[in-house]
N, C-alpha and C positions, 0 to 999 in steps of 0.2 A: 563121629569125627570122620571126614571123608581126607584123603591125602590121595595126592595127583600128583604126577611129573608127567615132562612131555619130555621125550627126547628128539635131537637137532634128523634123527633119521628113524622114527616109529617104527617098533618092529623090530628094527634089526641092533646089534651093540659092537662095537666100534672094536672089542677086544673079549678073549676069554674071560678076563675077570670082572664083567659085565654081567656076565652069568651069576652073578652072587644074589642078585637081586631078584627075590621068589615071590611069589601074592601066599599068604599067608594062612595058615587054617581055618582061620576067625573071618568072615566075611569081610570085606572091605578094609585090608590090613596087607600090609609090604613088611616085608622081610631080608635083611641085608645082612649078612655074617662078615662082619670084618668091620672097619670101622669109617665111621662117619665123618667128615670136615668140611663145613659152611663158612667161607671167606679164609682156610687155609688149605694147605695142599697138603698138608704134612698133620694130621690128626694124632696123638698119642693116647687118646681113650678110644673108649666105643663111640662117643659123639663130641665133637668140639664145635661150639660158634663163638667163633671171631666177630662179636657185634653182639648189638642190643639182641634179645628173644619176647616177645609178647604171647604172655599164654591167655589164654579168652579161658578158663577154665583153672581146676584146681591142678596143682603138683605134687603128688606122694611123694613121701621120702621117708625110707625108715623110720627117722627120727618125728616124724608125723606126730601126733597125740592119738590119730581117727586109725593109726596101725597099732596101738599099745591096751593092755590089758592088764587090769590089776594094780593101778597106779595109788603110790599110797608114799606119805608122810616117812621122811628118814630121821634119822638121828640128829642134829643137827652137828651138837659138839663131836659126833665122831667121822663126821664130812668133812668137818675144819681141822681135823687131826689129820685127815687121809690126804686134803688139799695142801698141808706145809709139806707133805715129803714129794710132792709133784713138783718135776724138773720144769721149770718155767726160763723160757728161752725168747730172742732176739734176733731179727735176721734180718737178710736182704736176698733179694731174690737175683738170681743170675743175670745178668747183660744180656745174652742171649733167650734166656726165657722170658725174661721183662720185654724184649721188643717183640718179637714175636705175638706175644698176649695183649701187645697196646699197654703197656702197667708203666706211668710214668716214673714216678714216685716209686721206686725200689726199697 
């Protein structure tokens, strides 16, 4: 996977926190400490996009199957035991974090 930016002035960065931005151990790899935002200005994770994302490739996530090991058959009645005392709840999501995210339907 190759990844590119051009900046508006090559070479040089507009500000000290510009410097965050390292080439990385692994060949052909950028490195950014702090955090990422595509169509926001204000990011509250490591990476936010604001918009659709097209991945041409697979996405790990923990909860993967191709990350887990030893996967085996539970109890069943004792998961429906475990499941009535799980606090199951109702929300709406904040005004402000609804627009922000494009989330019409709160």
């Amino acid at each position: 996977q190759n990844i590119s930016f051009q900046a508006s002035n090559p070479g040089q960065f507009e500000n000290d926190s510009d410097v965050l931005w390292q080439r990385g151990h692994v060949p052909e790899t950028i490195v950014y400490h702090g955090r990422v935002g595509i169509n926001t200005d204000a990011p509250d994770e490591a990476l936010v996009v604001c918009g659709n994302a097209k991945v041409m490739g697979r996405v790990m996530h923990p909860s993967d199957s191709r990350a887990k090991q030893n996967i085996r058959e539970v109890n069943t009645n004792e998961q429906l035991r475990r499941i009535t005392q799980m606090r199951l709840v109702e929300y709406d999501y904040k005004p402000e974090f609804a627009s922000v995210m494009g989330i019409k339907d709160t």
